[in-house]
C-alpha positions in Angstrom: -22.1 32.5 3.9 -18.8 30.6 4.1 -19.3 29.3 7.7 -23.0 30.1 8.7 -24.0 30.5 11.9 -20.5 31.2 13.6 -20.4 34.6 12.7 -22.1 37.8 12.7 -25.3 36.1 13.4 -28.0 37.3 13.1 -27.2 39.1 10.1 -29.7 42.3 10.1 -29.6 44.4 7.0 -31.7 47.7 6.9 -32.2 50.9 4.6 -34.5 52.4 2.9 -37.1 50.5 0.5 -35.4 50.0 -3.1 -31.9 49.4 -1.9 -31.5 45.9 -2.6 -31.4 44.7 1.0 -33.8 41.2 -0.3 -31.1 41.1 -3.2 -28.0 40.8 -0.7 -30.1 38.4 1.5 -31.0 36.0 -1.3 -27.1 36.0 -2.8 -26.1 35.5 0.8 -29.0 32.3 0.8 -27.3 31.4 -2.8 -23.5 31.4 -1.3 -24.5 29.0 1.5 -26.2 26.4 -1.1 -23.1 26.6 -3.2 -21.0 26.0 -0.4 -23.1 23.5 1.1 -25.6 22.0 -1.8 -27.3 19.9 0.9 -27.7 23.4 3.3 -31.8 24.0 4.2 -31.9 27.3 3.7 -35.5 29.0 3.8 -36.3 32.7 2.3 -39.0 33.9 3.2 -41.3 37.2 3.8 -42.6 38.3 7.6 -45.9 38.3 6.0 -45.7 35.0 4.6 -44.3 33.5 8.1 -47.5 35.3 9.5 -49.7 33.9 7.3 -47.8 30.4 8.2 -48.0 30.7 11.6 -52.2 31.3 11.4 -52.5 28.7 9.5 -50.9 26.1 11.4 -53.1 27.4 14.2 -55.8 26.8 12.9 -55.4 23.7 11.5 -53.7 22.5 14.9 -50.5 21.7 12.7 -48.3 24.4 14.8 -45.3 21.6 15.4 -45.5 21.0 11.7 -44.6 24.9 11.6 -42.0 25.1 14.3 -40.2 22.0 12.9 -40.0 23.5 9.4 -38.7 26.9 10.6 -36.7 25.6 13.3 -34.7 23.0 11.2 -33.4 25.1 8.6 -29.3 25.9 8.3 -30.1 29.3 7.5 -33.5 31.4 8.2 -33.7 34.4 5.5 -36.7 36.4 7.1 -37.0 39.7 4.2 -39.6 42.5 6.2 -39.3 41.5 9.7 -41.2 45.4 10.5 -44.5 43.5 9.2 -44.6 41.5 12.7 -44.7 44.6 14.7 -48.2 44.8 16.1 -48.6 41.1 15.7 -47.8 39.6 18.9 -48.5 35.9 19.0 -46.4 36.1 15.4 -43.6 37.8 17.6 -43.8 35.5 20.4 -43.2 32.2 18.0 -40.6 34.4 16.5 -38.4 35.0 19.3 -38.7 31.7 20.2 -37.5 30.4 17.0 -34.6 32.5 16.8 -33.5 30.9 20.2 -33.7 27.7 18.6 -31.9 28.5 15.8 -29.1 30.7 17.2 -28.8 27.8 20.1 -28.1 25.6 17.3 -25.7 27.8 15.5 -28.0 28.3 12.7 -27.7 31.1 10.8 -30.5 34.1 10.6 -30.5 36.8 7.8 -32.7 39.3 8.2 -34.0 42.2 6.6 -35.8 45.4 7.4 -36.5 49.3 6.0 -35.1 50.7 9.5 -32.8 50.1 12.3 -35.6 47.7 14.9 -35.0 50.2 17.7 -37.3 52.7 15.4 -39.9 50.0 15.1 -43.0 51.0 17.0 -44.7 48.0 19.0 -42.2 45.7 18.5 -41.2 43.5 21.7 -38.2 44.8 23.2 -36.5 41.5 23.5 -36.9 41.2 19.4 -35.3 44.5 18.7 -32.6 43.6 21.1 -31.9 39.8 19.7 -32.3 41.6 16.6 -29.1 43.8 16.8 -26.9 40.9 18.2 -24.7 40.1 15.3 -24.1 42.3 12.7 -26.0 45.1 11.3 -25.7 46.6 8.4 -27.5 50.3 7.0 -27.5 50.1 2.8 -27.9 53.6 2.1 -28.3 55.2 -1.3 -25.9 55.7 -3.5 -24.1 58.7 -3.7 -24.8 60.9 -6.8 -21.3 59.8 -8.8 -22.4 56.3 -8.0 -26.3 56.9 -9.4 -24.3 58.2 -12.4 -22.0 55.4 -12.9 -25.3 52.7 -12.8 -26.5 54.8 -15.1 -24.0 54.9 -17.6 -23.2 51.3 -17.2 -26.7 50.9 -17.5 -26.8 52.7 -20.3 -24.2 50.6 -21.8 -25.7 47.2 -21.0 -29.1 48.0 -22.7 -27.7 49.8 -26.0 -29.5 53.2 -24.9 -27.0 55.7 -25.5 -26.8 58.3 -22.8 -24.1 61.0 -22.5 -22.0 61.4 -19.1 -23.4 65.1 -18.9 -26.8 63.3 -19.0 -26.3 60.6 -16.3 -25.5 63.4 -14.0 -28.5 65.7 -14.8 -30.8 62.5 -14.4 -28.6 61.3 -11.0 -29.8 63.8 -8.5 -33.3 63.0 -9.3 -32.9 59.5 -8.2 -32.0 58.6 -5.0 -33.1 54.8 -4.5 -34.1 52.0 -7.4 -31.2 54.0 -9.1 
């Protein structure tokens, strides 16, 4: 966030669903802005890039598209395993992240497993996918499940006893 698209880029950030991986992405999108008010920075879903792409096909408006995606300082894509299967989607995609890494702009992306696991996914995605940084979230441990908890617990005025928050913690292994 402090000097996008120099480092650790793209930024790929996978786990589990219900680990917060679209929460790190959009505080990452937030840093940038406050660093850089004037920064283009665009969030948004696979699905919703999908549905962007179709329908800038089909209304013959696909420069329209590429010049929106390809202009932004930092591209936040949250759910990039929705474009497996979805070829033509994956063949814009890979070109735009050559545009955008040419230009040392900065990609964040998210996913809910490591893109080599990712069935029918075009093997020069998963592999420009993997060139910066990536990062598994896994789930907390169970003293950690127990410490939201209790701080939880706190923050809301629901009383709940430490013996509690560890009887409820092993039950919980995500959305803690």
């Amino acid at each position: 966030a402090q000097a996008p698209g120099t480092h650790d880029n793209p930024l790929l950030i996978y786990g589990e669903s219900g680990l917060g991986q679209p929460h790190l992405m959009h505080a990452i999108g937030n840093a940038i802005r406050a660093n850089n008010p004037k920064a283009k920075v665009i969030y948004v879903g696979a699905e919703r890039f999908l549905r962007d792409l179709i329908t800038s096909i089909q209304s013959h408006k696909t420069e329209d598209f590429k010049t929106r995606y390809r202009s932004a300082d930092a591209l936040l894509m949250d759910d990039i395993q929705f474009i497996a299967n979805k070829p033509t989607s994956q063949e814009e995609l890979f070109h735009t992240f050559n545009e955008l890494l040419d230009g040392r702009q900065q990609m964040v992306l998210t996913c809910d497993r490591y893109p080599e696991e990712l069935e029918n996914l075009d093997k020069r995605l998963k592999t420009r996918f993997t060139w910066g940084l990536s990062h598994a979230v896994e789930p907390p441990d169970m003293e950690t499940r127990a410490a939201i908890f209790l701080s939880t617990s706190e923050q809301t005025g629901i009383k709940i006893s430490q013996d509690g928050a560890f009887f409820i913690a092993p039950h919980s292994r995500s959305k803690v």
